[in-house]
VOPAGU-2260 file (C-alpha; in pm, 1 decimal, decimal comma):
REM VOPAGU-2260
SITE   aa  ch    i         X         Y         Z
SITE  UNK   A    0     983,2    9245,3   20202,1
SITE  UNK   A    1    1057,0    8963,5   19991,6
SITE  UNK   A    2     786,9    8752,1   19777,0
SITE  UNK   A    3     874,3    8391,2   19731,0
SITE  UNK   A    4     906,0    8245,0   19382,9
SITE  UNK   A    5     590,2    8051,1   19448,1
SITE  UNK   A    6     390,7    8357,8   19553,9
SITE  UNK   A    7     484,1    8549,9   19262,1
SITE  UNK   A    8     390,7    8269,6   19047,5
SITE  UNK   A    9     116,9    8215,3   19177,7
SITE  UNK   A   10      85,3    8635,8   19087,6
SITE  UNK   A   11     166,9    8593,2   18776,5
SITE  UNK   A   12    -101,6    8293,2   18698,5
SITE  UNK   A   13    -384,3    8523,7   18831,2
SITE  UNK   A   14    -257,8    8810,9   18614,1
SITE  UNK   A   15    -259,4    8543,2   18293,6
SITE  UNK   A   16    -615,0    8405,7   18438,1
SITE  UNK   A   17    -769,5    8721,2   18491,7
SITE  UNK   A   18    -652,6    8863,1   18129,7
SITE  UNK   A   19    -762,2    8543,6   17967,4
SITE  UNK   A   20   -1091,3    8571,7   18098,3
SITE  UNK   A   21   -1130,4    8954,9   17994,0
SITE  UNK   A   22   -1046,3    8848,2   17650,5
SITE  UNK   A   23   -1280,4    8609,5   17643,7
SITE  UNK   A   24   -1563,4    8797,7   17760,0
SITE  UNK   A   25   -1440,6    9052,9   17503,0
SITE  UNK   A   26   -1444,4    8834,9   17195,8
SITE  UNK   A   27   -1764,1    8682,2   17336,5
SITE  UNK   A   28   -1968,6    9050,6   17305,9
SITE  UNK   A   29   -1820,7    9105,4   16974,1
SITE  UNK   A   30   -1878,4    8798,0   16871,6
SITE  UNK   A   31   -2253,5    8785,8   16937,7
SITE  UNK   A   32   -2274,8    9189,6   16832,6
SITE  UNK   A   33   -2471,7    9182,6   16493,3
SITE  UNK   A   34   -2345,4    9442,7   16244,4
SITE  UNK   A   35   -2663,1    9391,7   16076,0
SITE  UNK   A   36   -2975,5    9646,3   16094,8
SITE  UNK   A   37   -3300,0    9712,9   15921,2
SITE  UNK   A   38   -3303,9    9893,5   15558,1
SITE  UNK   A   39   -3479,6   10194,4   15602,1
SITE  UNK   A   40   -3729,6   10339,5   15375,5
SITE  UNK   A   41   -3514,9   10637,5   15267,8
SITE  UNK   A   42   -3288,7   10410,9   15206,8
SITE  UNK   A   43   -3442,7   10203,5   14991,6
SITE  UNK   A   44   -3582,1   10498,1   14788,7
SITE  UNK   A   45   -3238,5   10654,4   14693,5
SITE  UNK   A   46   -3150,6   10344,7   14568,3
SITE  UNK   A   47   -3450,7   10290,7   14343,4
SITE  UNK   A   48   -3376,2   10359,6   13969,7
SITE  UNK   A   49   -3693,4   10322,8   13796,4
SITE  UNK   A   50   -3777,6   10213,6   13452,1
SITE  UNK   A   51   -3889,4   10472,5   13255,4
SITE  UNK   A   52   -4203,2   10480,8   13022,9
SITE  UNK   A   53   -4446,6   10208,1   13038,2
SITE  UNK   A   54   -4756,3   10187,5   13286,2
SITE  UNK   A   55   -4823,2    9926,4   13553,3
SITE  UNK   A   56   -5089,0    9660,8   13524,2
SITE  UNK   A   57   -5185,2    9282,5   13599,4
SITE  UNK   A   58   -4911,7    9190,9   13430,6
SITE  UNK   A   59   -4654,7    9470,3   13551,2
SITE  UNK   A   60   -4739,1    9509,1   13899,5
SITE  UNK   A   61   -4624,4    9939,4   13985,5
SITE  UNK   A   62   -4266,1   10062,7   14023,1
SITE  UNK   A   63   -4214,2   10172,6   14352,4
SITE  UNK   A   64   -4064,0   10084,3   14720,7
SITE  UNK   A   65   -4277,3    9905,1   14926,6
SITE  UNK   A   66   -4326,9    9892,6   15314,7
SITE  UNK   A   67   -4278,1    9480,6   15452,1
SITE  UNK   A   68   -4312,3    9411,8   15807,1
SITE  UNK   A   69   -4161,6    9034,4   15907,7
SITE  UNK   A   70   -3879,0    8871,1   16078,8
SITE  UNK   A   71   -3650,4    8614,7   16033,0
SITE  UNK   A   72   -3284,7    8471,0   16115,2
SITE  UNK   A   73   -3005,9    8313,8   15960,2
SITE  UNK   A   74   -2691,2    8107,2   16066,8
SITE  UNK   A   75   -2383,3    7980,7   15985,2
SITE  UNK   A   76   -2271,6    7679,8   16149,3
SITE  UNK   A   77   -1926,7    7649,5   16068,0
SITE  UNK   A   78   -1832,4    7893,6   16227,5
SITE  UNK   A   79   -2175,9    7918,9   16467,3
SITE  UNK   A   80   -2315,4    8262,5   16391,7
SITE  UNK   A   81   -2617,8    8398,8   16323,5
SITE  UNK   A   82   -2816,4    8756,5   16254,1
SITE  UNK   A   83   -3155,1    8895,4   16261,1
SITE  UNK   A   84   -3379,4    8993,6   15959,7
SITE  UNK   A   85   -3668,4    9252,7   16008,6
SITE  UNK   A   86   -3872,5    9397,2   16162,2
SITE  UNK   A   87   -3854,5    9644,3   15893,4
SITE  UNK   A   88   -3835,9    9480,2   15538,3
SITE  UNK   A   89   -3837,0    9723,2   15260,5
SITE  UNK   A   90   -3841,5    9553,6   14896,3
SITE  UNK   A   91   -3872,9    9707,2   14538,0
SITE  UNK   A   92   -4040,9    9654,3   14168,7
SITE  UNK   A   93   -3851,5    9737,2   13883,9
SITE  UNK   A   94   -3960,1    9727,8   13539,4
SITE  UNK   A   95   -3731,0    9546,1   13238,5
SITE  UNK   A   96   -3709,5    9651,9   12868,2
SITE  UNK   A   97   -3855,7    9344,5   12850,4
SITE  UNK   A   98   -4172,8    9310,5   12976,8
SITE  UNK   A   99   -4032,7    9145,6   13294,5
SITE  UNK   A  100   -3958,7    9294,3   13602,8
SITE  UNK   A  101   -3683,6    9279,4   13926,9
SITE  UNK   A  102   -3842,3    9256,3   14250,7
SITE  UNK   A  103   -3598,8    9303,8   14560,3
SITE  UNK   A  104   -3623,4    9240,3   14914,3
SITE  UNK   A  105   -3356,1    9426,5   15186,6
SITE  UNK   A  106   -3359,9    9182,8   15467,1
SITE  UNK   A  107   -3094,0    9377,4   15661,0
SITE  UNK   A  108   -2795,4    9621,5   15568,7
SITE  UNK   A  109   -2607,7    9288,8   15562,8
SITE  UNK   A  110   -2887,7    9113,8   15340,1
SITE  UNK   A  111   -3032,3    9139,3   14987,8
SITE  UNK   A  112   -3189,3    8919,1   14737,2
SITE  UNK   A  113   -3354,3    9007,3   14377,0
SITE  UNK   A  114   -3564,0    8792,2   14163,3
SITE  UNK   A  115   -3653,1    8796,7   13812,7
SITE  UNK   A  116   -3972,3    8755,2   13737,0
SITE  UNK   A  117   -4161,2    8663,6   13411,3
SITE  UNK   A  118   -4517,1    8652,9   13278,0
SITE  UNK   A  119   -4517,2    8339,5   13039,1
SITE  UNK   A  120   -4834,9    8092,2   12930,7
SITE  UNK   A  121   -4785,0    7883,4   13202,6
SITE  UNK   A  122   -4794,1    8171,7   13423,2
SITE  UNK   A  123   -4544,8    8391,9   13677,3
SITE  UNK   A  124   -4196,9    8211,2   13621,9
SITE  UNK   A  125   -3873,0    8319,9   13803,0
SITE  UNK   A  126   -3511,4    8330,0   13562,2
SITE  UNK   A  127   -3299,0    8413,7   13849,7
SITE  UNK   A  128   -3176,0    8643,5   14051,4
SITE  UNK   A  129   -2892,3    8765,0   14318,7
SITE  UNK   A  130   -2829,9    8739,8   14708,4
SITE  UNK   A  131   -2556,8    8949,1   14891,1
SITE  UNK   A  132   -2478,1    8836,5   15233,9
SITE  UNK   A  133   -2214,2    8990,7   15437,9
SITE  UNK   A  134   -2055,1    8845,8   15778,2
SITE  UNK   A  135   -1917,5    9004,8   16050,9
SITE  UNK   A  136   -1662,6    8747,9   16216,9
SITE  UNK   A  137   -1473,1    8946,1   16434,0
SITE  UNK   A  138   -1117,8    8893,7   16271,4
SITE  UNK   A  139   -1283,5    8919,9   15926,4
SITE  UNK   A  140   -1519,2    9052,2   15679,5
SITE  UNK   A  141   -1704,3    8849,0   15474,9
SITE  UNK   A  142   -1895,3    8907,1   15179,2
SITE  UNK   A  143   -2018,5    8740,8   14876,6
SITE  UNK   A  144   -2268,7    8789,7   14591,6
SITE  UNK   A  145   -2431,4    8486,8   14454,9
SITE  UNK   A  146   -2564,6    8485,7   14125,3
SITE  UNK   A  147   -2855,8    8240,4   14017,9
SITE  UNK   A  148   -2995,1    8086,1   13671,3
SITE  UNK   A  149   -3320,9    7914,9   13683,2
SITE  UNK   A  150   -3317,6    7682,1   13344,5
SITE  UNK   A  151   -3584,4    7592,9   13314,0
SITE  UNK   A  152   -3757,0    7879,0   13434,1
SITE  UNK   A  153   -3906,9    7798,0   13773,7
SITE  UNK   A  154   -4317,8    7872,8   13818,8
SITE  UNK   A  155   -4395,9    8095,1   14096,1
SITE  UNK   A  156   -4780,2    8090,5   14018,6
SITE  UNK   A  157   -4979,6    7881,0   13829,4
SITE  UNK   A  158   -5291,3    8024,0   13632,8
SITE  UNK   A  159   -5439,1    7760,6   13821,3
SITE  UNK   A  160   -5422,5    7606,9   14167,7
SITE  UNK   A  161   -5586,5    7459,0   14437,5
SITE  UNK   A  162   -5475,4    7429,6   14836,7
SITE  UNK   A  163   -5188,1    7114,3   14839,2
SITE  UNK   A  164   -5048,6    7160,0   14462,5
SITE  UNK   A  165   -4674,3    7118,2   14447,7
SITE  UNK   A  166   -4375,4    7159,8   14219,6
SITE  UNK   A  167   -4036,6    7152,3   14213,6
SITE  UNK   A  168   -3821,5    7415,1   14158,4
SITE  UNK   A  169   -3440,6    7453,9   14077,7
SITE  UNK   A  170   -3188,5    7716,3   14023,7
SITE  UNK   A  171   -2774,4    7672,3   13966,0
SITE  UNK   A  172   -2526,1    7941,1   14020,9
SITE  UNK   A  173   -2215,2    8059,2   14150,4
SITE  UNK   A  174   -2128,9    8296,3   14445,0
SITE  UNK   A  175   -1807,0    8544,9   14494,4
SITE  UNK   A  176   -1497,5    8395,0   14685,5
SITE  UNK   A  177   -1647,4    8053,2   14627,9
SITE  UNK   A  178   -1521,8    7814,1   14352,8
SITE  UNK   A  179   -1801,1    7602,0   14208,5
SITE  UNK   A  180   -2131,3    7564,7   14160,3
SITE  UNK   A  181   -2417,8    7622,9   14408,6
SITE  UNK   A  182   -2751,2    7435,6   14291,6
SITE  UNK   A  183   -3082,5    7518,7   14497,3
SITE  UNK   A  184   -3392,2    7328,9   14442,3
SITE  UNK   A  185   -3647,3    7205,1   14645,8
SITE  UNK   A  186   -4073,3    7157,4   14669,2
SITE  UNK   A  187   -4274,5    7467,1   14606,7
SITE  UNK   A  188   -4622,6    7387,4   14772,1
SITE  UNK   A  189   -4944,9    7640,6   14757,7
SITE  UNK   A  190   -5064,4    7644,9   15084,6
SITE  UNK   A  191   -5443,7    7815,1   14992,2
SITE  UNK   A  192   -5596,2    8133,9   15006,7
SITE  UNK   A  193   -5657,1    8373,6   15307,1
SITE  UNK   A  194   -5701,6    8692,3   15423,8
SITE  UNK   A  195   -5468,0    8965,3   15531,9
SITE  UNK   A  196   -5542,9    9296,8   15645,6
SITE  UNK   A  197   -5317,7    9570,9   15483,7
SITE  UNK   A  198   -5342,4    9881,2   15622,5
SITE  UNK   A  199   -5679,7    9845,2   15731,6
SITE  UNK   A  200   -5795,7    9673,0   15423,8
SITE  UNK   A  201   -5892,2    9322,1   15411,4
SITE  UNK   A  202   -5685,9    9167,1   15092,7
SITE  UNK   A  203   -5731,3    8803,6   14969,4
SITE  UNK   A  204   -5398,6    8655,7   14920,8
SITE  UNK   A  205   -5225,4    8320,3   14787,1
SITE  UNK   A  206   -4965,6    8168,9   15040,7
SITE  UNK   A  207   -4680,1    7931,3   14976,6
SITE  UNK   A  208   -4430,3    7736,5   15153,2
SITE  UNK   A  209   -4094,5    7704,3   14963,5
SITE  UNK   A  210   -3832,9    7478,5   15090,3
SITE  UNK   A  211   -3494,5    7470,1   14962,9
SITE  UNK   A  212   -3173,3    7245,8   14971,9
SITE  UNK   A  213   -2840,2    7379,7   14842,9
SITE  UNK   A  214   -2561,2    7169,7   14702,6
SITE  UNK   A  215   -2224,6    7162,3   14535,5
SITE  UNK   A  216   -1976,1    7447,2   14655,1
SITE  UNK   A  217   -2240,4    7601,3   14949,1
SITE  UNK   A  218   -2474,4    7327,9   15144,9
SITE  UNK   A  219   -2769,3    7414,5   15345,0
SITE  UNK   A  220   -3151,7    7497,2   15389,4
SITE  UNK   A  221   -3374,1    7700,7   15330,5
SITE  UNK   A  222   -3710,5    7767,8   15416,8
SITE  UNK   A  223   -3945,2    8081,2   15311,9
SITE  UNK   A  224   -4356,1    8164,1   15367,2
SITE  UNK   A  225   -4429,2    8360,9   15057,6
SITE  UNK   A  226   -4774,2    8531,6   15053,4
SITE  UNK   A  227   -4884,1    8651,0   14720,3
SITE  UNK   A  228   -5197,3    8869,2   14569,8
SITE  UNK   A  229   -5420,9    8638,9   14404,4
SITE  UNK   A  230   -5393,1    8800,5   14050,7
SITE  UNK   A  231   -5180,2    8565,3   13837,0
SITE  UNK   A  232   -4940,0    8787,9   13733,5
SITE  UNK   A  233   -4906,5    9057,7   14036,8
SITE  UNK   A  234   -4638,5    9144,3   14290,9
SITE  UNK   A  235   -4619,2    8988,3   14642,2
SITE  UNK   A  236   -4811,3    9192,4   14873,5
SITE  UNK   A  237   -4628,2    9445,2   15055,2
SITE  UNK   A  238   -4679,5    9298,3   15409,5
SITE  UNK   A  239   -4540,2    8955,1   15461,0
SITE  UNK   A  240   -4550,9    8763,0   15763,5
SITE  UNK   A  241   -4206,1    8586,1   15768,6
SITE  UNK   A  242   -3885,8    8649,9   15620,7
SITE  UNK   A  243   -3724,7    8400,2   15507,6
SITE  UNK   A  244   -3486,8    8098,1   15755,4
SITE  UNK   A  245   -3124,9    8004,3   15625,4
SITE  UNK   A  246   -2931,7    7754,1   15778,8
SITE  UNK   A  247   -2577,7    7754,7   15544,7
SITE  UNK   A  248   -2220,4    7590,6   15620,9
């Protein structure tokens, strides 16, 4: 039996169709398979390298890992990707020679951040800190390590506040595989006081709302709920709500 040219073009099309499509589909799960998963406590704690000597207090909140519950998600949109952050949220304290201390929160295995934090007269200021990111695009691996300088130092808290008070606050830096300079800034508003339940402990706490716009060599947003003990100089609590929302290009 003979096929006609047309038939076994018409063969050959399907073939092309129906391995086109497979591909697609293919590329289509690994694009929207996140490499990203939770930090897990153990984790965490075998990469803690404590300060030693010294003892906590008001002003030097303890050493330790501690246990955050939250989610969150961030995207690219060029190209459109995005990945999850939480449920489980382990972050850090870490003490510096010099009075001031490292606190670090593991979004996912693909997401990190550190801040440095200060206690100064006009009360908890932040100098800076790191975020690594790391993207899974199929074809490639990306990752990069930003590095931030707040001058002048940003206020986190304020000795004194009521409900509506506002700032601004801005921090320049630079990030791996990127040439220039990334500057981040944006209103820092404190929302008010409330209660959370930790544990099953009832714990007043301070809440802000940071929003952030970045410019130069990286643009996007960024948007974060930050809950805080109400002693001036103390850590976050170890339980917040909401991880932080990126939106980058």
């Amino acid at each position: 039996m003979q096929v006609r040219p047309h038939r076994r073009l018409f063969v050959i099309l399907g073939v092309v169709a129906v391995v086109l499509v497979g591909g697609g589909v293919t590329l289509w799960v690994l694009w929207h398979r996140s490499s990203a998963r939770p930090v897990t406590r153990a984790e965490a704690i075998r990469r803690f390298h404590p300060l030693q000597g010294g003892n906590g207090g008001p002003a030097r909140p303890a050493q330790g890992v501690y246990a955050y519950r939250g989610t969150g998600r961030e995207a690219l949109s060029v190209p459109p990707k995005s990945q999850a952050q939480g449920p489980t949220i382990p972050a850090t304290v870490t003490w510096r020679a010099d009075g001031c201390r490292v606190f670090r929160v593991d979004y996912s295995t693909n997401h990190w951040q550190t801040w440095n934090y200060c206690p100064r007269a006009e009360g908890l200021v932040e100098l800076g800190g790191q975020t690594f990111q790391h993207w899974d695009l199929v074809f490639t691996q990306v990752r990069s390590t930003s590095t931030f300088t707040c001058d002048p130092p940003s206020v986190a808290i304020r000795p004194v506040m009521r409900a509506g008070d506002e700032w601004q606050q801005s921090c320049s830096g630079s990030s791996t595989g990127t040439k220039g300079t990334v500057t981040s800034q944006g209103p820092y508003r404190f929302v008010g006081e409330e209660t959370m339940t930790i544990g099953s402990q009832p714990v007043r706490a301070f809440r802000f709302h940071q929003s952030r716009t970045l410019t130069g060599a990286q643009q996007g947003t960024q948007t974060a709920d930050r809950p805080c003990a109400p002693t001036a100089w103390s850590a976050p609590s170890p339980t917040p709500r909401r991880a932080p929302s990126r939106s980058l290009t």
